[in-house]
LODRENMAR-396275 format. One line per field, with one value per residue (C-alpha): residue number from 1; residue in one letter; chain; x, y, z. Coordinates in pm, 1 decimal. Example, Ala and Ser with C-alpha at 12.3 -4.5 7.8 and 13.67 -1.06 7.14 Angstrom:
BEGIN
seq	(1 2) $
type	(a s) $
mol	(A A) $
c1	(1230.0 1367.0) $
c2	(-450.0 -106.0) $
c3	(780.0 714.0) $
This chain:
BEGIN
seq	(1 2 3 4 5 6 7 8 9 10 11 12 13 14 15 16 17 18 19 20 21 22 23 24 25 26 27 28 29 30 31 32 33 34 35 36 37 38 39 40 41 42 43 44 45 46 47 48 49 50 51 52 53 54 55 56 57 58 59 60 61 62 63 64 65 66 67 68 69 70 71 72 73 74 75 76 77 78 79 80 81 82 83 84 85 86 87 88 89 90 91 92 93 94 95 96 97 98 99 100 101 102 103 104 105 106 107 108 109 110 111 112 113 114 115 116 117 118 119 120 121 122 123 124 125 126 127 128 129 130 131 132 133 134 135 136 137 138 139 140 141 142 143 144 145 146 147 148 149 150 151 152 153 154 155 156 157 158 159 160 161 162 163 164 165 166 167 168 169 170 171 172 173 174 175 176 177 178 179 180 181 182 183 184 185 186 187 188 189 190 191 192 193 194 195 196 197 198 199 200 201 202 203 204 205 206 207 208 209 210 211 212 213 214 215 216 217 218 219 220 221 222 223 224 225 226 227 228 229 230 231 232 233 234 235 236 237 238 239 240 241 242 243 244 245 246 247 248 249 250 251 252 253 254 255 256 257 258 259 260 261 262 263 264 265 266 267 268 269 270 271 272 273 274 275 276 277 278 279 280 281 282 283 284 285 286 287 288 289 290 291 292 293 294 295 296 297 298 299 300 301 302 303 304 305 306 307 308 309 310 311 312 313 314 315 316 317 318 319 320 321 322 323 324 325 326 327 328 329 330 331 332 333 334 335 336 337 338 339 340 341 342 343 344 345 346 347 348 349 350 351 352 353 354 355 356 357 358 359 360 361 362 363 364 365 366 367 368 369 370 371 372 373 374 375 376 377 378 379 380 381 382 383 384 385 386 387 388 389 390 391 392 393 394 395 396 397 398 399 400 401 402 403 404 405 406 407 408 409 410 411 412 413 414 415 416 417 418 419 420 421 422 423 424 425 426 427 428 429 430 431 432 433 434 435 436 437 438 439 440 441 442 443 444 445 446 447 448 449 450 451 452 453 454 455 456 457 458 459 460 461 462 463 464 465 466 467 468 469 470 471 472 473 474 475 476 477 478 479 480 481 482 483 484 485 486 487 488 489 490 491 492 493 494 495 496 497 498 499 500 501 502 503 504 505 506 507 508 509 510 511 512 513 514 515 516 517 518 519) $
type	(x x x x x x x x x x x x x x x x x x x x x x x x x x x x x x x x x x x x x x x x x x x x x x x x x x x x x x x x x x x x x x x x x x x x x x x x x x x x x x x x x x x x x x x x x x x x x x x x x x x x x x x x x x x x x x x x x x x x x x x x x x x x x x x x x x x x x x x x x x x x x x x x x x x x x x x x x x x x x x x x x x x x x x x x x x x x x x x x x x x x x x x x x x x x x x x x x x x x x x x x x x x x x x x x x x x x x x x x x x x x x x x x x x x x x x x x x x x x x x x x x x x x x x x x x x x x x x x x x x x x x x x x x x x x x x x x x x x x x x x x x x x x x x x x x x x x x x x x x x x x x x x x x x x x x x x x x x x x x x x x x x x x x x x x x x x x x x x x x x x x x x x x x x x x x x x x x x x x x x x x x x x x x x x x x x x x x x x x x x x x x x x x x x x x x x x x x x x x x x x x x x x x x x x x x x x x x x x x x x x x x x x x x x x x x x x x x x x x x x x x x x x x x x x x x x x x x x x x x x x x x x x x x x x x x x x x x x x x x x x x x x x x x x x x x x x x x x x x x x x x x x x x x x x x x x x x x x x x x x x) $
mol	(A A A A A A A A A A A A A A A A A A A A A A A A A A A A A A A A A A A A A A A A A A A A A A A A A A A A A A A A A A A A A A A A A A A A A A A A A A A A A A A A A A A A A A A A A A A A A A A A A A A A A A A A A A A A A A A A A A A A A A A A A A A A A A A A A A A A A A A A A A A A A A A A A A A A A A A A A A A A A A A A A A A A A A A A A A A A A A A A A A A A A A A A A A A A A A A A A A A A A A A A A A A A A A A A A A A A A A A A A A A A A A A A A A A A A A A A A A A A A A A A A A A A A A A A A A A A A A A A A A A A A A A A A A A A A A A A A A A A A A A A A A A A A A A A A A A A A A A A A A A A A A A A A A A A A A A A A A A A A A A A A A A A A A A A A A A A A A A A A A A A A A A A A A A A A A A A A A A A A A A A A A A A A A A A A A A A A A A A A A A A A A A A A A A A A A A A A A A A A A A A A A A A A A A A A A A A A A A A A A A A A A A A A A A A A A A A A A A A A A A A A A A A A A A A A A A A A A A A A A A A A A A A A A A A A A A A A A A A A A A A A A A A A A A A A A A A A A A A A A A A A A A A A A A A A A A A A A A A A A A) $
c1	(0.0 192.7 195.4 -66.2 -22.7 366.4 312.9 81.2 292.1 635.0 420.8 275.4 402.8 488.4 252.9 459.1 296.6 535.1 517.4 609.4 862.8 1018.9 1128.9 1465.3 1523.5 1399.2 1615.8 1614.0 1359.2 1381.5 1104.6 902.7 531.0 301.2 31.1 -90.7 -394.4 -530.9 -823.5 -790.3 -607.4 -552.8 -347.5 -13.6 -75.1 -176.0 105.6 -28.9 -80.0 303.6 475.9 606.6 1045.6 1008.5 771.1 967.1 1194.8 869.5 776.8 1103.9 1095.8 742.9 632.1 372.8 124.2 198.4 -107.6 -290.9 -480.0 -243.2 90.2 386.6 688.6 1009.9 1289.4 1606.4 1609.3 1934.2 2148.8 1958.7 1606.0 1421.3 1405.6 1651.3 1368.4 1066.9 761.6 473.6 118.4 -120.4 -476.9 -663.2 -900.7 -955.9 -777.4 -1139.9 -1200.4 -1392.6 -1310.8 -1250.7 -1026.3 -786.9 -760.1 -641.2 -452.0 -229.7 -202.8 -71.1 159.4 326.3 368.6 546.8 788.5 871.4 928.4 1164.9 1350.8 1224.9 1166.5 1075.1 832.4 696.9 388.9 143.5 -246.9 -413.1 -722.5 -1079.0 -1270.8 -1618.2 -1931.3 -1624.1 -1582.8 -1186.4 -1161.7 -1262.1 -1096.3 -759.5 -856.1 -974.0 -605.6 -402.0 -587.2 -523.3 -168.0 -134.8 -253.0 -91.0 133.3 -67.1 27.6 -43.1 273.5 340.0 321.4 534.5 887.1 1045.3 951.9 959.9 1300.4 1156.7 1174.4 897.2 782.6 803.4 750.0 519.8 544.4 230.7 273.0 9.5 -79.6 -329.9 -634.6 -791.5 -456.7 -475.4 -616.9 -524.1 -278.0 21.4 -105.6 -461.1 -388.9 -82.0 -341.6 -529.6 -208.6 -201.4 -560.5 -544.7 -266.2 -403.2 -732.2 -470.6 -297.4 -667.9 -767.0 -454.6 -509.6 -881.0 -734.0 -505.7 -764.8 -921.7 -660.8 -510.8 -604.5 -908.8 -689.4 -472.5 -787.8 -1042.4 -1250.5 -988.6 -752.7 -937.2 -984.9 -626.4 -499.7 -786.7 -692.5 -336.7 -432.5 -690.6 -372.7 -312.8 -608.2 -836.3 -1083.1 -1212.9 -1242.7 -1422.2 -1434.8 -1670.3 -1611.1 -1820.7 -1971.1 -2003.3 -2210.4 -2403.1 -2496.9 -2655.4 -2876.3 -2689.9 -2881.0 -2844.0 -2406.2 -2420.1 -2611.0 -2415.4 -2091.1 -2197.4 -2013.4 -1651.1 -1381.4 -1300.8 -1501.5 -1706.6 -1605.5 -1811.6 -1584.1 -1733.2 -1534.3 -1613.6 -1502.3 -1618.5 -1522.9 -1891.2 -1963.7 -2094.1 -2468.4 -2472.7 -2601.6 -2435.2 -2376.2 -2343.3 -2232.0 -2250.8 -2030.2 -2073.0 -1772.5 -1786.7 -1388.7 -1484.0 -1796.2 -1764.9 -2175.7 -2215.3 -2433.4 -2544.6 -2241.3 -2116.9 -1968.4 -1606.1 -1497.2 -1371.2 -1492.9 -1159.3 -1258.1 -1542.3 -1224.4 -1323.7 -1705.5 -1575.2 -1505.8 -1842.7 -1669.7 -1327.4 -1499.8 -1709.3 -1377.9 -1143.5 -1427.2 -1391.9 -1062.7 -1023.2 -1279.8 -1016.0 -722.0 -841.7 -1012.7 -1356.2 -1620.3 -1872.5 -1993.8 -1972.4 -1964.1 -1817.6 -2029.3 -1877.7 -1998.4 -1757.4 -1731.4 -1666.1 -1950.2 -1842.4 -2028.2 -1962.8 -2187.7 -2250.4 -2355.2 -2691.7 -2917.5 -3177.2 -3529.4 -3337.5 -3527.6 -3323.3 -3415.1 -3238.8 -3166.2 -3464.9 -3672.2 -3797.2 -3739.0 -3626.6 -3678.5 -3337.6 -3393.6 -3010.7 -2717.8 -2505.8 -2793.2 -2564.3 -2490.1 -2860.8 -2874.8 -2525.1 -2631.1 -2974.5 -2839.5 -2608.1 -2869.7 -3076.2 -2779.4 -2679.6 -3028.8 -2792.7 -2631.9 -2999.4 -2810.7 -2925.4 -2863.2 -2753.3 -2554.7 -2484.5 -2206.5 -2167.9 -2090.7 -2430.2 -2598.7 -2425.2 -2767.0 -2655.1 -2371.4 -2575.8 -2832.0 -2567.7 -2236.7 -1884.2 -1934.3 -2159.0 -2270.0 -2662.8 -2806.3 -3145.3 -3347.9 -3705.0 -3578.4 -3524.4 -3315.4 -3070.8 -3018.4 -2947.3 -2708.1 -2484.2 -2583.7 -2442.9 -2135.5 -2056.4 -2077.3 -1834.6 -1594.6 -1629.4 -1779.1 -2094.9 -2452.9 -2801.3 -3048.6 -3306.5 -3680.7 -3736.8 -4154.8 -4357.8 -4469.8 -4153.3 -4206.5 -4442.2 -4112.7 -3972.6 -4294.3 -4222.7 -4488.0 -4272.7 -4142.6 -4121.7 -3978.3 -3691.4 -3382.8 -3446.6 -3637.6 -3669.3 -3480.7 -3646.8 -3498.9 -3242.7 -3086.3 -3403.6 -3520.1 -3184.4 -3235.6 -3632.1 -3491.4 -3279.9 -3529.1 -3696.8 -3442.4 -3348.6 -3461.2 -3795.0 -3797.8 -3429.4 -3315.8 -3172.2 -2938.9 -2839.5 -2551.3 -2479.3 -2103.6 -2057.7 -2013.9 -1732.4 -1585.6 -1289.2 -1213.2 -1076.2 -833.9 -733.1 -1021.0 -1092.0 -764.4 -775.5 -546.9 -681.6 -827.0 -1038.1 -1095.3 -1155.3 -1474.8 -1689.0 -1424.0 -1388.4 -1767.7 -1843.8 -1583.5 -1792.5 -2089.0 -1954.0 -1852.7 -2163.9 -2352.7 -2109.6 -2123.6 -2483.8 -2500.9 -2692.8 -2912.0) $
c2	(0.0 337.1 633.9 853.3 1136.3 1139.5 1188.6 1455.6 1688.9 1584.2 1711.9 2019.9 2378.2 2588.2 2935.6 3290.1 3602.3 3925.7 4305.0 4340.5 4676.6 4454.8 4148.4 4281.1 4170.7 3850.3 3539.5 3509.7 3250.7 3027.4 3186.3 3410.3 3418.4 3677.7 3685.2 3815.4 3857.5 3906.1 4097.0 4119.0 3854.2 4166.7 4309.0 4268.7 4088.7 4345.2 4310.7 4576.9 4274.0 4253.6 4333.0 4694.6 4614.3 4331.1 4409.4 4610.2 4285.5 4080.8 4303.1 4240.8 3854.1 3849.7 3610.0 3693.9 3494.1 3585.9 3675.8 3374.6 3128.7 2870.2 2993.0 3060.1 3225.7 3242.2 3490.3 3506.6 3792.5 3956.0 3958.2 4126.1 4045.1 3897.9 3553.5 3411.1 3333.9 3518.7 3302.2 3486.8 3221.7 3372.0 3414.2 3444.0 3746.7 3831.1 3795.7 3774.4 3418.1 3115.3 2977.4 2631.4 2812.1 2966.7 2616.0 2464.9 2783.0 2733.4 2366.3 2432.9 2681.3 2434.8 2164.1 2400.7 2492.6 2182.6 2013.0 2324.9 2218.6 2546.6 2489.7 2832.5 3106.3 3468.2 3513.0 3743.9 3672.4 3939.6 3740.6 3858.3 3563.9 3483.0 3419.8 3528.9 3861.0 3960.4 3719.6 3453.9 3510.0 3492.8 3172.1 3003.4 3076.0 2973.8 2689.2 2532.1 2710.3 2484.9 2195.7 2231.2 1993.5 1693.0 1357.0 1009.5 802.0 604.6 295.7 390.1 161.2 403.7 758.2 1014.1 1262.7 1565.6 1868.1 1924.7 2284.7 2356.1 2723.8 2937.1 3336.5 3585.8 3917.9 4185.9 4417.7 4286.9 4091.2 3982.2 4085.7 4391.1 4561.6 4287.6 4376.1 4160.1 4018.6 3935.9 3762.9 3565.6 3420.7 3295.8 3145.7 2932.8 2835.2 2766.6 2531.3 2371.4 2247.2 2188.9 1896.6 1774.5 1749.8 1598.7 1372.3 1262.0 1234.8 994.8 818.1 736.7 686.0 412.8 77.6 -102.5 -393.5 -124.6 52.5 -159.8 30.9 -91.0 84.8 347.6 447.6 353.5 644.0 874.0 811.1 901.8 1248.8 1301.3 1300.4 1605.9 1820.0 1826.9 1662.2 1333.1 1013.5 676.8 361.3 128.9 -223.5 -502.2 -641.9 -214.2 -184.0 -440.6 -341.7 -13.8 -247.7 -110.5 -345.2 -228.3 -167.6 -579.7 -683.2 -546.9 -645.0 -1025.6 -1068.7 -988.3 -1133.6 -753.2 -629.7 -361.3 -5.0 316.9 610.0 893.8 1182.6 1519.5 1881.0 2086.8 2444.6 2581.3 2720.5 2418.9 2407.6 2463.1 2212.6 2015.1 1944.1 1608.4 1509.5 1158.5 998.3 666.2 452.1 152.8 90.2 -119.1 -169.9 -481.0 -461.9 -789.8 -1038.6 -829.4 -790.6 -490.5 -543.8 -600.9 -271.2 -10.7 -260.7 -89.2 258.6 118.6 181.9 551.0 433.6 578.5 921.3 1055.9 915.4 1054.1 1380.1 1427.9 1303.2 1534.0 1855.5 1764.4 1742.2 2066.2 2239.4 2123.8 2255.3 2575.4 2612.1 2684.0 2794.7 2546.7 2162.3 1928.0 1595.1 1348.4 963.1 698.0 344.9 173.8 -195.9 -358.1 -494.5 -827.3 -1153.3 -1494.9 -1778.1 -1522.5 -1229.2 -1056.3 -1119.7 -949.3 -1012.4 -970.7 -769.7 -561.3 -455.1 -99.3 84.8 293.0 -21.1 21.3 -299.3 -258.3 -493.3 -549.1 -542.6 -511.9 -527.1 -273.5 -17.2 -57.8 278.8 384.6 91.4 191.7 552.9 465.5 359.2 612.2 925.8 735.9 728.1 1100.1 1139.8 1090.7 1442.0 1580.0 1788.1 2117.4 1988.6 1704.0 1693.5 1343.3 1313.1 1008.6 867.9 735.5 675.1 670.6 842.7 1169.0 1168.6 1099.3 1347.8 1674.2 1537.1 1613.9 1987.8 2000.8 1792.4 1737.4 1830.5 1664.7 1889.4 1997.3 2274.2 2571.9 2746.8 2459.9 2422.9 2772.5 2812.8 2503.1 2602.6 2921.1 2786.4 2566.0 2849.8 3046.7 2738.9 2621.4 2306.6 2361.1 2201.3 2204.4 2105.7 1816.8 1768.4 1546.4 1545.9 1337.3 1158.4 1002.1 792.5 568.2 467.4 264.2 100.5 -259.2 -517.2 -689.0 -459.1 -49.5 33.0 -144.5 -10.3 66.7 260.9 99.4 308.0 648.2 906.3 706.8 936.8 1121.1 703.9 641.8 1019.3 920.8 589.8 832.1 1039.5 714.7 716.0 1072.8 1191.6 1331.2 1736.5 1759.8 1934.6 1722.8 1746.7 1440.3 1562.4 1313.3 1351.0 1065.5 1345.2 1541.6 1283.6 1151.2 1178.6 903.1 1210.9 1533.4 1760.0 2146.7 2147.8 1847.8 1563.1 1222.1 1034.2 1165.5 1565.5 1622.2 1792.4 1856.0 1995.1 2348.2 2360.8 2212.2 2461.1 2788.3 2644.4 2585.5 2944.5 3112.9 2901.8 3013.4 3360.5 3370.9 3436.5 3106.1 2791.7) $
c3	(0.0 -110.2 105.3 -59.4 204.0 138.8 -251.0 -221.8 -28.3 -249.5 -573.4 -437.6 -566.8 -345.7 -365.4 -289.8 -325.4 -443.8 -510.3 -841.1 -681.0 -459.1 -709.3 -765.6 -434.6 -434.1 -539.0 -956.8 -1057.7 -1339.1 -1579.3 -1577.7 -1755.3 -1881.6 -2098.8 -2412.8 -2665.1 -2979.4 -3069.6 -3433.8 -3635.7 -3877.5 -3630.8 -3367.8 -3065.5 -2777.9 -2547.3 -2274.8 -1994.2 -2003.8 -1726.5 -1824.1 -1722.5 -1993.8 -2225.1 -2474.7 -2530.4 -2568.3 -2891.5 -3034.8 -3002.1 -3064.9 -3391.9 -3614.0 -3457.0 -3081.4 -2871.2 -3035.0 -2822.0 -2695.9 -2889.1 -2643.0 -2741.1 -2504.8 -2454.0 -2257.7 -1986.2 -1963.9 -1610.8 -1295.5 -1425.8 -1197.5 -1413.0 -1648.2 -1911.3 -2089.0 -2200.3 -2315.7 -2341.9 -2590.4 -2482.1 -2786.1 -2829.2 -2453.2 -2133.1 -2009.9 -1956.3 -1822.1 -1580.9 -1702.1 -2015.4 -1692.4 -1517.1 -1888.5 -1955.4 -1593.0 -1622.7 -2018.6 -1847.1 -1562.3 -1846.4 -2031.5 -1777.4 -1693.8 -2012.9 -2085.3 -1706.7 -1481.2 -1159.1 -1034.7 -1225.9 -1151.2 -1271.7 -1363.5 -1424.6 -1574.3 -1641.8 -1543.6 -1455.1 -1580.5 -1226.3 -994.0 -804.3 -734.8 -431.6 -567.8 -840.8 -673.3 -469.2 -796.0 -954.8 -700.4 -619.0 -989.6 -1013.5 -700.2 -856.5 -1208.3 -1142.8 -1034.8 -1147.1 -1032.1 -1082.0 -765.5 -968.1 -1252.3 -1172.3 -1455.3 -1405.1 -1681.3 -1628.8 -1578.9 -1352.0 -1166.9 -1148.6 -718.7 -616.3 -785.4 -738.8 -758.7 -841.7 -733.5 -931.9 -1236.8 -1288.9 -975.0 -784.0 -898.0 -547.1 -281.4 -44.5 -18.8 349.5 198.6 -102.7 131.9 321.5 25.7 -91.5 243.5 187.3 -180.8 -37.9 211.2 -24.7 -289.8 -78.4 36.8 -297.6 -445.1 -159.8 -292.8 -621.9 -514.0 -291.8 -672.6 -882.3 -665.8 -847.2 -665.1 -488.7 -302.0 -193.0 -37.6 256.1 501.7 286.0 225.3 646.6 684.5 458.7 612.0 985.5 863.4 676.9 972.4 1216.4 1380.3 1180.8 1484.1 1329.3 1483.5 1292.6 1373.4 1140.7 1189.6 1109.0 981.4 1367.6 1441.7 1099.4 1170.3 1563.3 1405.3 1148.7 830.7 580.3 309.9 280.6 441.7 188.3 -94.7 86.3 38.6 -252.7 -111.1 134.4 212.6 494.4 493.0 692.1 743.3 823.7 1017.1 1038.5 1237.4 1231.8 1530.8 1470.4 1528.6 1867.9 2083.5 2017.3 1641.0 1421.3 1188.6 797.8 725.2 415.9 271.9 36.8 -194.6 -130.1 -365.5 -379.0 -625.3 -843.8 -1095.0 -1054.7 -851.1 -1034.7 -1282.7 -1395.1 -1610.0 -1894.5 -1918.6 -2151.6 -1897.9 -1584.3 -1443.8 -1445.6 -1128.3 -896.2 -868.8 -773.9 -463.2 -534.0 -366.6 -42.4 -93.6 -210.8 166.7 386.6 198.9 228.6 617.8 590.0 428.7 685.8 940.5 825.8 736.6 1081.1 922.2 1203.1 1148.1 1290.9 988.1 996.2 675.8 634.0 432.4 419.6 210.9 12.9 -280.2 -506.2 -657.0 -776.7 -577.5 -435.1 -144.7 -335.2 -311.6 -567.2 -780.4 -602.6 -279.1 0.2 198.8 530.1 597.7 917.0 903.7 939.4 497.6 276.8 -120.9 -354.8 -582.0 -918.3 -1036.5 -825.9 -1020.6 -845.7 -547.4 -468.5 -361.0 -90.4 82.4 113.7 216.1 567.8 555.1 516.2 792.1 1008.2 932.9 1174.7 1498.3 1433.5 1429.8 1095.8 973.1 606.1 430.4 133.1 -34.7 -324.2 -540.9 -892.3 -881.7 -1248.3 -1599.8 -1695.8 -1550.3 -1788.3 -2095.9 -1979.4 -1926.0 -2042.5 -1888.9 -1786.4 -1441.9 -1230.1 -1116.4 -792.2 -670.2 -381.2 -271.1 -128.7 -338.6 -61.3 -22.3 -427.6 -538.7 -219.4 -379.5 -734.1 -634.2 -468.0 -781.5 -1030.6 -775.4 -765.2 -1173.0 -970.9 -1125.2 -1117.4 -1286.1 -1088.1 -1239.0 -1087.3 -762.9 -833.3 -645.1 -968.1 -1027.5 -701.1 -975.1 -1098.2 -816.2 -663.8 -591.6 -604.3 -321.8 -56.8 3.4 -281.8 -579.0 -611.4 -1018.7 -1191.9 -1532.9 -1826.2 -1824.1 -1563.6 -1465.9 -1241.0 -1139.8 -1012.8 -801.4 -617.6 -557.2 -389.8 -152.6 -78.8 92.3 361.4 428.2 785.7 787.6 780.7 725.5 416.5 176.6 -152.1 -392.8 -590.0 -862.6 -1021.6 -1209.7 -1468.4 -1344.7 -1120.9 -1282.2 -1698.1 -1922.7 -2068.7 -1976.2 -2014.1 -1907.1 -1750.9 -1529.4 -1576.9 -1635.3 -1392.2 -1037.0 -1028.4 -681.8 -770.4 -474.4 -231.2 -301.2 -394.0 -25.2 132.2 -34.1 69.3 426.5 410.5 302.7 563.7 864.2 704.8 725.1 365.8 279.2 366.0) $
C-alpha cells in the first residue's frame, strides 16, 4: 500500500505572493510568464498585460502569430532580471475568460515549464474571470496554479526525467490581484494550499487501483491524513455496521472477502450548540456490478465508484485545516460490489436501518442501498442539512455530459445556495426535478420500494430511492457527479483520472452558511 499522504505533499508547488517593486530583491527565478492577446487577427498581438520592465523585449521577439490562443513564445532575460527566461502564453481574443479556459490555460503553463527544465516562475495573471468577483478570483487561480502539477505516478517503476515545477510566485498588481494587499492575497495562498494537498489527496484516494484501496484501505490512509487536523475520525467495522442495522451496505458487501467499513469523520469548529452538515459519500472501492455484472470494456474505471466518499472526507478534511467555524460531519460506508456464491441477488429484500425494505432489481444499483443507511444514520447528528455526493448513475452523464454535475433537492433554498457555490468554484450544477410523480417509478410489487427505476430518468429514479431514507424534515441534496468525477483524458484542464470535484464547492458552501449568507 503506497503512502498517498507522502506523494501529495512531495508534488505540491509551493505558492509565494510578491510586489512586483520589490522582485529585484527577491532570489532570480527560473522563468518568468506573462500573458498576451489578440483581438484582431488583422493586427499585432496586444502586449499591454506585459509586465512593463520586460515588455519592450517581448515586442522584439514576438512572432507573427503571438497573442494567439495557446501559442507561447520564449525569450532570454538579460542579467539582474528577476528571471533568467521570458515566455509569453497567448490568450486568444480576450484575457477575459472562463473559468474552465484559466484552469487549462495554468495547467498548459506548468507543463510548459517543466518540459523546458524550470523549476521556479513569476507570474502574472491578468485574467478577469467569468461568475467570480476579485476574491474569488484569486482563490480560484491559485488553487489550480497549485494543482498544475498533479500527477499520479506512484506505480510507474520508470519515471519520466523531468523537472517538476516547485514554487510558484504571484505578483500583485493585475487581474484579480490587482487591489489585494500583499497580506490578503498571502493568506489565500495558504488556503489555496491547504485544499490543494486535500484534494490531491482525494485524487489519489481514486486513482489508486481497486486492490490497493479496499474500505480498510481506504480508512487507513484517512486516519493518517486526519492526524493532527483536529478533526475526529471513527471507522466502523463489519460487527459495528451491523450493531446499528446497516442493511443495506451488508447486503451489498456479500459478494466480497473484504469487509465492509463506514468512516465517520467530524469537524467541530462551530460554537458548541450549532447544528451540523453532514455530508454523505458513496464509497464503492470497487464496483464490478455484482451479479449483474457490467460489462467487461472499462470494468476498471469502477475503482473511482468511490469518489463521492473521498470527495465528503477530503471537504472535512479541508474544513479542518483551514479552521472553518462550522460543525460538519463526513459519512462513508464503504465496500466492494463483486459476484460470488454469497452475493446478493436481484429479487433480494433488503431490510435498511430505518426499518424500509427494497426490492433489488439489479445489483449494479448498489450505490442507492449503501447511502440509504447512511442518510438514515446522518439522523444521529440531528443535521441542519444534508448533502450526499456520489458517482451514482451513468444516466446523468448521458443526460448533461462532462461539464456540471446534477443536484437533486425539494428545497429551493438549499439548491441555489450550492448552485451558487458551484458556479463560484467552476464546480458547477443544474439542478433536475425530484416530483412526487416520479415515485411511480420505483414502486415494488414486493417490498417499500426497488432499487431501479426501469430506463427512463435514470438518475431522477436512483435520487427518488434516496429520498426514501433521508430523515424526515431535514433538508436534503443528492448531488450526482458521475459526470465530473474523474475523466478518461485530460479535459478542461484536469489531468486524467479523479478531479476532486466537490471539495472546493463544499468549502464555499460551508462558508456562506457560517457567514450567514446562505441555507
Amino acid at each position: 500500500m503506497l503512502d498517498l499522504p507522502a506523494r501529495v505533499w512531495r508534488e505540491h508547488v509551493k505558492l509565494e505572493i510578491a510586489d512586483p517593486k520589490k522582485t529585484k530583491k527577491a532570489p532570480r527565478h527560473d522563468a518568468w510568464v506573462a500573458f498576451a492577446t489578440r483581438p484582431d487577427p488583422k493586427k499585432p498581438a496586444d502586449l499591454s498585460r506585459v509586465p512593463a520592465p520586460v515588455r519592450s523585449l517581448a515586442g522584439q521577439a514576438a512572432p507573427p502569430q503571438a497573442g494567439e490562443d495557446g501559442l507561447v513564445f520564449g525569450l532570454p532575460l538579460p542579467e539582474g532580471s528577476p528571471a533568467r527566461r521570458l515566455y509569453v502564453f497567448g490568450l486568444g481574443k480576450s484575457a477575459a475568460l472562463s473559468p474552465r479556459k484559466a484552469r487549462t490555460v495554468l495547467r498548459s503553463v506548468a507543463r510548459t515549464l517543466e518540459k523546458n527544465g524550470e523549476e521556479s516562475v513569476l507570474l502574472d495573471l491578468p485574467f478577469s474571470l467569468e461568475r467570480m468577483d476579485a476574491a474569488e478570483g484569486r482563490d480560484f487561480l491559485l488553487r489550480c496554479l497549485a494543482l498544475s502539477t498533479y500527477r499520479f505516478d506512484g506505480y510507474k517503476t520508470k519515471k519520466e526525467e523531468k523537472t517538476r515545477l516547485s514554487r510558484a510566485t504571484v505578483l500583485l498588481g493585475s487581474g484579480p490581484f490587482e487591489k489585494a494587499s500583499e497580506a490578503e492575497a498571502t493568506r489565500q495562498a495558504d488556503e489555496a494550499s491547504a485544499v490543494a494537498r486535500v484534494t490531491a489527496f482525494v485524487r489519489d484516494l481514486g486513482n489508486t487501483p481497486s486492490n490497493d484501496m479496499v474500505p480498510r484501505h481506504f480508512a487507513e490512509h484517512v486516519k493518517r491524513q486526519a492526524k493532527g487536523s483536529g478533526a475526529k475520525l471513527e471507522v466502523l467495522d463489519r460487527k459495528a455496521i451491523a450493531k446499528e442495522r446497516m442493511g443495506g451496505l451488508l447486503a451489498v458487501n456479500r459478494g466480497s472477502v473484504e469487509e465492509p467499513r463506514f468512516v465517520v469523520l467530524e469537524w467541530r469548529g462551530g460554537k458548541k450548540g450549532d447544528p451540523f452538515v453532514a455530508l454523505v459519500g458513496k464509497g464503492v472501492t470497487f464496483d464490478s456490478g455484482g451479479i449483474s455484472i457490467k460489462p467487461a470494456e472499462k470494468m476498471g474505471d469502477m475503482k473511482w465508484d468511490m469518489m463521492g466518499a473521498a470527495t465528503v472526507v477530503g471537504a472535512v478534511l479541508a474544513a479542518a485545516e483551514l479552521r472553518l467555524p462550522v460543525n460538519v460531519v463526513a459519512l462513508a460506508p464503504l465496500t466492494e460490489n463483486l459476484p460470488s456464491g454469497s452475493a446478493y441477488k436481484p429479487g433480494d429484500i433488503v431490510r435498511f436501518r430505518n426499518g424500509k425494505t427494497a426490492e433489488i432489481d439489479n445489483t449494479d444499483a448498489e450505490g442507492r442501498v449503501i447511502l440509504a443507511d447512511a442518510l438514515d444514520y446522518a439522523g444521529k447528528w440531528k443535521p441542519s442539512a444534508i448533502v450526499d455526493f456520489a458517482t451514482l448513475t451513468g444516466a446523468a452523464l448521458v443526460a448533461i455530459g462532462l461539464e456540471a454535475a446534477i443536484v437533486f433537492t425539494a428545497d429551493d433554498a438549499l439548491s441555489k445556495a450550492l448552485v451558487t457555490a458551484g458556479e463560484r468554484t467552476d464546480e458547477r450544477l443544474w439542478r433536475l426535478p425530484l416530483w412526487d410523480e416520479y415515485k411511480e417509478n420505483i414502486k415494488s410489487e414486493w417490498a417499500d420500494v426497488k432499487n431501479t427505476g426501469g430506463r427512463w430518468g435514470g438518475s431522477i429514479n436512483g435520487a427518488m430511492f434516496l429520498k426514501e431514507f433521508v430523515p424526515e424534515g431535514v433538508p436534503w441534496a443528492h448531488v450526482d457527479i458521475a459526470p465530473t468525477a474523474d475523466y478518461d483524458r485530460e479535459h478542461a484542464g484536469y489531468p486524467v483520472g479523479a478531479t476532486g470535484y466537490g471539495v472546493a464547492l463544499c468549502l464555499r458552501w460551508l462558508k456562506d452558511r457560517s457567514a450567514g449568507k446562505s441555507r
